[in-house]
N, C-alpha and C positions, 0 to 999 in steps of 0.2 A: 889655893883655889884651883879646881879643874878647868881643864880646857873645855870650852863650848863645841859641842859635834858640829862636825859639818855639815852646810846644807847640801843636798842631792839636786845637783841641777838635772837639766831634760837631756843632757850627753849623756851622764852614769847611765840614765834608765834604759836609752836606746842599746850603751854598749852592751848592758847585761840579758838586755832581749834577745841581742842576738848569739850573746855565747849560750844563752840558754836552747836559742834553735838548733845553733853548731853540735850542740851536744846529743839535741834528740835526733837530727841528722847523721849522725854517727856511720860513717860507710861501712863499717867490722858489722854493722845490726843489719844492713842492707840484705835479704833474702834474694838470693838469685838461683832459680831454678836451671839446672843445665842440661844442653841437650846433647846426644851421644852426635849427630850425625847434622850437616846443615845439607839438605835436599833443596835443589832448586825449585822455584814454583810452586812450593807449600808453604802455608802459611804458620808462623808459629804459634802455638798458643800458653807459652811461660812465660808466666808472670813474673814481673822484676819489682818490687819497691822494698816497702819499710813492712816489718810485720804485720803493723795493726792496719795498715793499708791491705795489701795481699789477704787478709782475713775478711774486710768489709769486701773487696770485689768479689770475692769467693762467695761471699752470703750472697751479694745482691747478682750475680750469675747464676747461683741455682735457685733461686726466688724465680728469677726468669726461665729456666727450663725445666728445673727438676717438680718447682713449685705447681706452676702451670700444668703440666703433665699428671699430678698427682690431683688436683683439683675436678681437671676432665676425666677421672680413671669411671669408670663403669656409667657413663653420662652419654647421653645420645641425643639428646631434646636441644643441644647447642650445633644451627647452620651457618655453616661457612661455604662463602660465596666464593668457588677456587675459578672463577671466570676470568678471562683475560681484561686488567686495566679496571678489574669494580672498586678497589680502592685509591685509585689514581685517581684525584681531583686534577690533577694537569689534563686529562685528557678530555676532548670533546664526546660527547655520545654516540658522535655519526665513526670519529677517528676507532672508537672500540669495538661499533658495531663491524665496521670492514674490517678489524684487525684479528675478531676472532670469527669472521669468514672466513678469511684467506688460511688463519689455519685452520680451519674444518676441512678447507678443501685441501689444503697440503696432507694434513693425518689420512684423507682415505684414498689418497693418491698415492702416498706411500704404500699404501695396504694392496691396492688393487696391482697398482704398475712394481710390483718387487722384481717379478721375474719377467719384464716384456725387456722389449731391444728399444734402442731407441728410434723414438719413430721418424725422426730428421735423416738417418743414415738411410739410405737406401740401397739394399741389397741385388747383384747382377749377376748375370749368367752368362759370359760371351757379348757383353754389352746390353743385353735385354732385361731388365726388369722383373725380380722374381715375382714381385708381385701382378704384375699385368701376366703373367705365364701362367701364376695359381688362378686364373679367373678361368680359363679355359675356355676362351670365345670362340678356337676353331674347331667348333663341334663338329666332328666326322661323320658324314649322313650315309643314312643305314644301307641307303641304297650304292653308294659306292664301295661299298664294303663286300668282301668276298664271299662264297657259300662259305668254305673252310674258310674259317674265324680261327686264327691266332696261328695260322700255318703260313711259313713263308717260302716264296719258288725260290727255286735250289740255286736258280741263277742270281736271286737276290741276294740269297746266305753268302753264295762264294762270292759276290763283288765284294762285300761289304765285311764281311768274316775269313772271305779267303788268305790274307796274309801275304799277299803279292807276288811273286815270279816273272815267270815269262808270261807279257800280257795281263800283271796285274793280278795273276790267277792262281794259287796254288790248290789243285788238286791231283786227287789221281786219276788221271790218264788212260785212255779207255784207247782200243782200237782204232776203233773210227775216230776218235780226237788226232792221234799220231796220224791216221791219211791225211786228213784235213791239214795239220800242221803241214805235211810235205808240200800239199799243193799250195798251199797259202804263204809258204816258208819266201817265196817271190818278197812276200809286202808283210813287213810285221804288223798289225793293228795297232794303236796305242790306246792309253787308258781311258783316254775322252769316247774316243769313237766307240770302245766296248759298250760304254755307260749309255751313251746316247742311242745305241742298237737295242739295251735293255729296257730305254724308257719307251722308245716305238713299242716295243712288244707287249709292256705292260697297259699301253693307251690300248693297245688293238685288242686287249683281252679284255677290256674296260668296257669297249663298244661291245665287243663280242656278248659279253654278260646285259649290259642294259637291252641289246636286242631281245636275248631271250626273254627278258622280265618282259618287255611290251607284249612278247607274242601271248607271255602266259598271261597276264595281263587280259589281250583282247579276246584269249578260249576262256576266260573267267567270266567275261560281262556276255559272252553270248550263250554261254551255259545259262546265266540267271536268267536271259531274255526267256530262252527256252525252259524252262521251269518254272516262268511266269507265265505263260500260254499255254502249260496244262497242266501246274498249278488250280483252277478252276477245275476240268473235269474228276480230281484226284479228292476233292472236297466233299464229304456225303451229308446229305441234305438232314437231319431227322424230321419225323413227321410232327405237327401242329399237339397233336395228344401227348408224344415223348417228351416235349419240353413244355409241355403244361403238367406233366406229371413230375420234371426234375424243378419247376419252379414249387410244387407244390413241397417237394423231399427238402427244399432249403430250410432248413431250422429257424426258427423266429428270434430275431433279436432280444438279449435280454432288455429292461428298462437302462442299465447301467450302461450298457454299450449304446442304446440309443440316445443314452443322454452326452457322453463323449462325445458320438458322432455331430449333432447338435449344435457343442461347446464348440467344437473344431469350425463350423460353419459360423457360428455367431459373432458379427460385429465386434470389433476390437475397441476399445477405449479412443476417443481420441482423444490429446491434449489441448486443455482450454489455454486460456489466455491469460497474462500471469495478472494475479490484481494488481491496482497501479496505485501508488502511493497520493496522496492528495497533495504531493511538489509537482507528479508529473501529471494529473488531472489539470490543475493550475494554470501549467505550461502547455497544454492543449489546448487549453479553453485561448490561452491571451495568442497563439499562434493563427487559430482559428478568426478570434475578430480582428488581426492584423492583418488577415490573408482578406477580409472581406471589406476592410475598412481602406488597401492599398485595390482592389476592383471598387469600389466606389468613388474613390479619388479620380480611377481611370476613365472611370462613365462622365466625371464631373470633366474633365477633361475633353471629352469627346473622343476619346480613342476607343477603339471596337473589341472589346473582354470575348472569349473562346469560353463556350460555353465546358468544355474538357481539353484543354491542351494535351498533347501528345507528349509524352514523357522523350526526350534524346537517350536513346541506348550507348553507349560505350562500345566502338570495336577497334580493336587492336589493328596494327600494321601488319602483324599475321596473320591476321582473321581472313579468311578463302570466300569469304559470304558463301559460305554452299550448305546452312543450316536452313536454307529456304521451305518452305509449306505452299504447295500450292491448295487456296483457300477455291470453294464455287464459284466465287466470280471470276476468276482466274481459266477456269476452265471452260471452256464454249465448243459446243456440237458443228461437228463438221460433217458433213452430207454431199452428194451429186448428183445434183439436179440440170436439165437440161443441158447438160455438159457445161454448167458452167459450179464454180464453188459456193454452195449454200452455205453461209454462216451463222447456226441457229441462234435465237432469241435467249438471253439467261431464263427467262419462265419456261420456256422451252422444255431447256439443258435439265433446271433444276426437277422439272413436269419428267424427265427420261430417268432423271439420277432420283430420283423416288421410285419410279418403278421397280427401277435396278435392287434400287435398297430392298424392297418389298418381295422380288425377287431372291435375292441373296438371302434375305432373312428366311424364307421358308424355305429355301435349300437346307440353312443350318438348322434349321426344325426337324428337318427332315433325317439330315445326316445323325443331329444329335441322339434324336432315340434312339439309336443302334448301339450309341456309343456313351451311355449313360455312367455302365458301368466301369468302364474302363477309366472314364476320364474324373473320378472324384478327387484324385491327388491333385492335379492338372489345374481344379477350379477353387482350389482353396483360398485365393486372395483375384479372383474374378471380380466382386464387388467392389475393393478397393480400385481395380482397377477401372471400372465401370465409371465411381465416381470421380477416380483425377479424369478420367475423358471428360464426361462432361462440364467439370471446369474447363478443362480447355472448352471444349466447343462454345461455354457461354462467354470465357473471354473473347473468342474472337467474332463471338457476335456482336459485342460490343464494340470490339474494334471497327467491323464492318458497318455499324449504321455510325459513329464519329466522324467514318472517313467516308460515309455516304453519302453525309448531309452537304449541301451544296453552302458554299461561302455567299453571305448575304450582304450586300455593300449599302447601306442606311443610305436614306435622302438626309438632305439639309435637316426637313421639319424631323424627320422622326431622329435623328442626331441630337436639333436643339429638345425637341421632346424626350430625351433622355437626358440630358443633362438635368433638365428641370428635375425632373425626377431625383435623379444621384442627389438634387441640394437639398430638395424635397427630404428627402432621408434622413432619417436617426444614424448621428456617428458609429462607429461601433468602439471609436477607444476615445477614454478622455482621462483625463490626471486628476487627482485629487486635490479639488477645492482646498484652499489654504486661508479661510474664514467663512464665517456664515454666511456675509455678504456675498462672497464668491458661490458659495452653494446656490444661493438663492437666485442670482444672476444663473446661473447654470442651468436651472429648472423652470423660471421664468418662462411661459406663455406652453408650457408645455400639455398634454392631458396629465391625466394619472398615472393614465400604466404607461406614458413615457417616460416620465418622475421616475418611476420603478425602475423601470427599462437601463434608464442611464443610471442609476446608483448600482446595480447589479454587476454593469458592463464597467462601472470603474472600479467596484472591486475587485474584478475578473483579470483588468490589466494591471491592478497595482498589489499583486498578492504579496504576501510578506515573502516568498521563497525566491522572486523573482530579485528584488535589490533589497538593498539592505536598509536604507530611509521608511519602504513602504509600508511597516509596522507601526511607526510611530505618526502616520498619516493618517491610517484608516482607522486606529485610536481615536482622533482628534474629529474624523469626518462621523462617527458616532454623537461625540459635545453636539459635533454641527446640529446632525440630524434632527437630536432631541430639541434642542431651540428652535430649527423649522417646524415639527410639529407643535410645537408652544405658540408659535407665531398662527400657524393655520387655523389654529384653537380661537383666537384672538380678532379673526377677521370677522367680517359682517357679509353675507350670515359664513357660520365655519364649514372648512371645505373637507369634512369628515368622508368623503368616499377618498379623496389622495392621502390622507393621514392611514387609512385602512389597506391602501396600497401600498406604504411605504414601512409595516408594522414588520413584514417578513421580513426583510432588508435589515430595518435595524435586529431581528433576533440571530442575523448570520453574521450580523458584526459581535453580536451579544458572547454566541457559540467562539466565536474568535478569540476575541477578547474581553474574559469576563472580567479580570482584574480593572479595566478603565473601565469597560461597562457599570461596573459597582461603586467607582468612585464616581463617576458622572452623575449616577442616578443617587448617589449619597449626598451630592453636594447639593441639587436642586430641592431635594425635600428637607436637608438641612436647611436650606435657606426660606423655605415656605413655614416650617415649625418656627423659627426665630421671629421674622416677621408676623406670626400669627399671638406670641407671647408680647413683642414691643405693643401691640395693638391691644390686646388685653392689662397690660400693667399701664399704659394711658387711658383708656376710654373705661374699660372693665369687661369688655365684648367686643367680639368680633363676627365679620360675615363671614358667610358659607364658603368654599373653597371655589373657584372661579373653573370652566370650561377648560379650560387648560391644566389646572392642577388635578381636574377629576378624570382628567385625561394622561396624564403623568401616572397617577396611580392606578389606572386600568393597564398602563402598558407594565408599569412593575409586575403587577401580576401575570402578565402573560411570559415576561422574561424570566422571572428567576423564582423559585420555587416557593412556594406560603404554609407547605405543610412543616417546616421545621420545626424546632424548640424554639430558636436563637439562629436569624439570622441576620449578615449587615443593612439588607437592605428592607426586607418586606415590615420585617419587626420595626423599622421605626414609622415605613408608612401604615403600618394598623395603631401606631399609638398618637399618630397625625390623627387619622379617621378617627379614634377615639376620644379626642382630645377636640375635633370637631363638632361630635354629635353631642357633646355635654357641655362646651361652652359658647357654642353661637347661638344666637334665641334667632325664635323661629317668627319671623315677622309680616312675611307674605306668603304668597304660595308661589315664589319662588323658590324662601327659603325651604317650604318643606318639599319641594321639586329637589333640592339640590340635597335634602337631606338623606329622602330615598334613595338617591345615587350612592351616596355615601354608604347607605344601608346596606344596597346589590352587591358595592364591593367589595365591604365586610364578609359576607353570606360567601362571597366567592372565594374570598382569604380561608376563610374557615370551615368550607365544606368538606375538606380533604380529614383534617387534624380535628374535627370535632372540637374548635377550641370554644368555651362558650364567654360570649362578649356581653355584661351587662349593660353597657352601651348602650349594645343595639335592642336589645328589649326594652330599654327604659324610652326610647326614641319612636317604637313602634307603638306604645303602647301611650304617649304623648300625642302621635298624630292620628290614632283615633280617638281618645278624645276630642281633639279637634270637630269631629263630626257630631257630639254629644249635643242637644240642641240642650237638655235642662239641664244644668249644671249648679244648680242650689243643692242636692243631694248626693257628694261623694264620700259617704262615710266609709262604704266598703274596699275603698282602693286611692292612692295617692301620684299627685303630680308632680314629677320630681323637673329641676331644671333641666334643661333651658326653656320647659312650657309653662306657662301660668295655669294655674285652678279658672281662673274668670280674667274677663278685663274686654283690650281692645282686641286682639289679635288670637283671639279663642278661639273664634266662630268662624275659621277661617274655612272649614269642611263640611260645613253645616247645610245641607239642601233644602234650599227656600222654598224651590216649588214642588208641588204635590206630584207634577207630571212626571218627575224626573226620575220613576218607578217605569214610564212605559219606553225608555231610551235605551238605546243600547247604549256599552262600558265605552267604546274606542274610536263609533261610526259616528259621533256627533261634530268632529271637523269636516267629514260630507256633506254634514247638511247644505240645504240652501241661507236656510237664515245665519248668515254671520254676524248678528248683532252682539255684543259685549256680554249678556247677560248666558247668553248660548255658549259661550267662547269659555265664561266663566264656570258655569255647569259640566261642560267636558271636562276642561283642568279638575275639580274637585271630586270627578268622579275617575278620572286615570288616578288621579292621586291615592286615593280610599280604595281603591281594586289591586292597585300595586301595595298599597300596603296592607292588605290582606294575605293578600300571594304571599307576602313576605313572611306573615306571620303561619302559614300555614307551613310553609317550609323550615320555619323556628322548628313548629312543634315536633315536624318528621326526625331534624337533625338531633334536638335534645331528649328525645323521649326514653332512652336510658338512661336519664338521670337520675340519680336518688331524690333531689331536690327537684323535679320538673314540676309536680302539681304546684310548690310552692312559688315558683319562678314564675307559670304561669296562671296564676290565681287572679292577679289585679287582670291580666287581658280579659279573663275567663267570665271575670264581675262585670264588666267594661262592653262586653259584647251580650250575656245575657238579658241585662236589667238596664244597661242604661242608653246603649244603641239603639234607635226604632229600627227594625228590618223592612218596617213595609213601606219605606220610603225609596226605598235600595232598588234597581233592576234583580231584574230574575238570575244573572252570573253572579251579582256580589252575595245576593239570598243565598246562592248554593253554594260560596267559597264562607259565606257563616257559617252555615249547618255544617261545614265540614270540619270546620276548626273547633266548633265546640264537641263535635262528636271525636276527635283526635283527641280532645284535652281529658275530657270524662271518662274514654275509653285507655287511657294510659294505666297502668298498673299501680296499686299503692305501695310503694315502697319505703316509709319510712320505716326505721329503723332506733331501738333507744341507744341511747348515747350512755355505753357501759365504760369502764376502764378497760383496758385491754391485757385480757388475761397472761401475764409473763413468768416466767419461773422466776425467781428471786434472784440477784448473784448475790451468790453470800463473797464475806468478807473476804480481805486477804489474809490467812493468816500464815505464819513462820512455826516451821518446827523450831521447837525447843530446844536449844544445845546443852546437850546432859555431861556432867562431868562427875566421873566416879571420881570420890573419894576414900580415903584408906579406911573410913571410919565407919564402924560395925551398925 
């Protein structure tokens, strides 16, 4: 039998792994690149390992430069940002931005300063400064200066260039020098005393020369005296003819040259005022009622407000005060009278200093015409200057009557009489109400236009530019707004001139902010559509929209625009209106009071956009029926809801009495008779007159319709045949004839109803794929 193999435990496996590493480690396989030379401070770049190592760093080194390089070869469309630190996330923005300042400013200060000295060393001359030398401060004045310019005396050369000797002096020796020496040979002079003999000589030559210039000097100005004193007789007159025959030789300017001349004269541009952004309008306005709301406080106070305070100037510790103006009051006429000093009267002074002026002035009249021509360079900004004087002079007339008015010191009463007053007063700044309550508190016992007044004045202070809260304030004082005018709508009787005062106000909160403005106004008629449906899916019917919501819907329209396609707001109040005029039944002659509203602000939605609302014809054409007295016979026209054909509430426009032909449409709340029956005759006739208006205004807006005859056929049967007219005053007669004569004068435009001629699209079809084959 054989022996059983051994089993391989986990030592064999480990040893064998590793002589198998030993072996691919092999140091004889190791590649080691060598180098001829070891340079310090260079860095090596031979590679040392195992072959197939040394192969892959090689591949993946030139992947990184050779590869790279070869990728961007002929490419330009790739930007690299070689700026200092852009790809350094360690650094901060501000650390980068200073850091490629400083070198901008090092690179052009290299550039500039290559070849300068350094400017900290300071260069000297014998201890002086070469730079205070090059400035050249002891300017030599012309008058000390010699005739002969750059010649110097002989005795200057030889102290200074002589070379020294006996006395300091070397030269040659003259005759009379050698006596002199004999006689003098007693005391030798030394070098000081020469010098100081030479500076006497040069002062006394110094005086000697300024003498002369003075004399020549004073023969120079008496010369010109005398050539001005016969100057005159040397001057020859021409006669009055000669120089009207050389003005006449002057050649006429062309148009070109006078229009130059002109130009050159005319008014220059001045600079306006730069516009001002509506932050800094803002911050005028809220400075302005700070400034009048802290003088009212001061009145309430009793303290005495300057009706112009004098502004405090600024003057320095050096300031000389010697910029002074003496102004006319300032000046006062002095005189001698009776040997003693007369000090005239300012009306006086000011009665002399007019004549003067008056004087002087026709002097320069005088002198001018002489000298017209001379001086047209001279006058070229004459009017400019003209006008800054009289700025001055009108500012300081204003100063003069400030500071002329006498200080007035108030009694008790007229103190407490001004206080009364200051409480009396409209604030000028207040805060923004922070609920309706508060609004309403706010406005309480006020008129209208103070209503106004202070919603204005707190927009004014709480503008959005000014902090940062007062955006989401005056958002919310708009909610307000519109629930005070809901509330106004709701009182007894409504206080419609403050609601018409306060319509501006809320469109500049509108202008402001229209995003809450369209949520505000979305939510209230959202919530009047909802409530108008819960009341229809209980009862089956609903009332007419209430004083308030017909008032909601009048301000939408003035706020945000009706002539759209599709907008948030108006579109869903015209399908509220619509949604009104066809399912509230018309019960009184309130309801058709409220319907005509409804009607006007329809008309008003849609006068713009020409949109046509069936609605509103089906509703106009409902409440005249109402005035139809026989109603057994409507075969030619139909009553659609929310009106009945017959019943209890048909007759509701019906005019009972015969007289009611000789009444005026709107003068019957004048009359004297108020009794019910009068009161009800007016109603029925406002009502039937407005709804005529209305329909006549239909016909103007639709009359290009292709369907108009059709649309208004049923009014057209309605007011022919089955209205009496001669019940009607003489304005509703002539708003008939006009409306039928609009409807019958309209154009006939139908048209047949063809298919609409198209060119066909034919099919899609695929070319064919043809495939030759070999066969004959």
């Amino acid at each position: 039998m054989g022996k059983a193999p051994k089993k391989r435990n986990l030592a064999d496996k480990v040893r064998k792994t590793k002589t198998s590493t030993e072996i691919k480690n092999n140091p004889f396989e190791v590649k080691i690149n060598r180098k001829k030379f070891d340079i310090l401070g260079r860095k090596t770049k031979h590679d040392v390992g195992l072959p197939g190592v040394s192969r892959s760093k090689a591949i993946n080194k030139r992947k990184e430069t050779l590869l790279k390089e070869y990728k961007q070869k002929n490419k330009s469309n790739k930007f690299i940002d070689r700026r200092f630190g852009e790809y350094d996330t360690k650094m901060a923005p501000e650390d980068k931005i200073l850091q490629r300042f400083a070198m901008e400013r090092q690179r052009v200060h290299e550039k500039k300063d290559a070849y300068n000295l350094n400017e900290e060393e300071e260069l000297t001359h014998y201890g002086q400064s070469l730079a205070e030398m090059e400035k050249f401060n002891d300017i030599v004045n012309s008058d000390d200066e010699s005739e002969e310019k750059g010649l110097l005396s002989a005795e200057l050369t030889a102290s200074h260039f002589g070379g020294g000797g006996a006395g300091g002096l070397l030269r040659k020796k003259t005759p009379g020098d050698q006596q002199q020496e004999e006689e003098g040979s007693q005391r030798a002079k030394s070098r000081q005393e020469l010098i100081e003999e030479l500076i006497q000589k040069s002062k006394q030559e110094k005086r000697e020369r300024q003498v002369q210039r003075e004399e020549a000097q004073e023969l120079t100005e008496k010369l010109d005296q005398d050539w001005r004193s016969i100057q005159a007789l040397m001057v020859k007159k021409t006669p009055k003819a000669e120089q009207a025959t050389k003005q006449e030789e002057k050649p006429k300017l062309d148009e070109y040259d006078m229009m130059v001349r002109e130009l050159g004269f005319e008014m220059k541009a001045q600079p306006s005022e730069k516009m001002k952004t509506p932050e800094e309008l803002a911050r005028e306005e809220t400075e302005k009622l700070q400034k009048l709301e802290a003088d009212r406080l001061r009145r309430m106070m009793g303290d005495e407000v300057r009706d112009s305070p004098q502004s405090q100037i600024h003057m320095s510790a050096d300031d000389l005060n010697d910029g002074f103006i003496l102004d006319k009051d300032d000046k006062k006429t002095l005189s001698y009278q009776d040997g003693k000093w007369n000090i005239g009267e300012e009306s006086e002074g000011d009665g002399d200093e007019d004549g003067e002026e008056g004087e002087s002035d026709e002097e320069d009249e005088s002198e001018g015409d002489g000298e017209e021509e001379g001086s047209e360079e001279e006058d070229g900004h004459s009017d400019l200057d003209s006008e800054q004087e009289s700025e001055d002079e009108e500012r300081k007339q204003e100063e003069k009557e400030t500071s002329a008015k006498p200080k007035k010191t108030l009694s008790k009463e007229e103190m407490k009489a001004q206080q009364e007053a200051a409480k009396a007063e409209l604030p000028y700044t207040f805060t923004v109400p922070e609920s309706c309550s508060d609004l309403k508190d706010l406005l309480h016992g006020h008129t209208p236009d103070n209503q106004r007044l202070i919603v204005a004045r707190t927009q004014k202070c709480n503008h959005p530019s000014l902090a940062v809260g007062n955006k989401l304030k005056l958002q919310k004082l708009f909610g307000f707004l519109l629930e005070y005018i809901g509330e106004l709508a709701t009182r007894t009787p409504p206080e419609l001139p403050t609601i018409d005062k306060l319509i501006p106000e809320l469109y500049a909160l509108c202008q402001m902010f229209p995003e809450a403005a369209c949520k505000a106004m979305q939510s209230i008629l959202g919530d009047a559509a909802h409530s108008m449906e819960e009341v229809l899916e209980v009862k089956g019917h609903a009332a007419f929209p209430a004083l308030d919501m017909l008032i909601y819907l009048k301000v939408t329209a003035l706020l945000f625009p009706t002539s759209d396609f599709r907008h948030p707001v108006t579109t869903p109040a015209l399908l509220y209106m619509s949604q009104a005029l066809t399912k509230c039944p018309v019960r009184s002659l309130q309801d058709v009071t409220s319907g005509l509203v409804l009607c006007c602000l329809a008309m008003e939605y849609v006068s713009f956009s020409k949109r046509f609302l069936p609605e509103l014809i089906n509703f106009l054409a409902g409440t005249l029926h109402l005035a139809v007295q026989d109603k057994t016979s409507l075969g030619s026209y139909t009553v659609v809801p929310p009106f009945r054909p017959s019943g209890k509430n048909s007759d509701l426009l019906v005019l009972s009495d015969s007289e009611s032909s000789c009444l005026p449409v709107l003068t019957v709340w004048l009359s004297a008779d108020t009794s019910t029956r009068a009161i009800l005759m007016s109603r029925q006739l406002i009502c039937l007159s407005t709804c005529l208006d209305l329909v006549k205004q239909c016909c103007l807006l639709y009359k290009d319709l292709t369907s108009f005859l059709h649309i208004f056929q049923p009014i057209r049967t309605l007011l022919s045949k089955h209205l009496s007219v001669h019940t009607l005053p003489e304005p509703l007669q002539e708003l008939h004839s006009e409306i039928l004569e609009a409807i019958s004068s309209a154009p006939v435009t139908h048209i047949r109803l063809v298919f609409e001629k198209k060119k066909p699209i034919p099919l899609k079809l695929l070319t064919p794929k043809i495939v030759e084959s070999g066969r004959p």
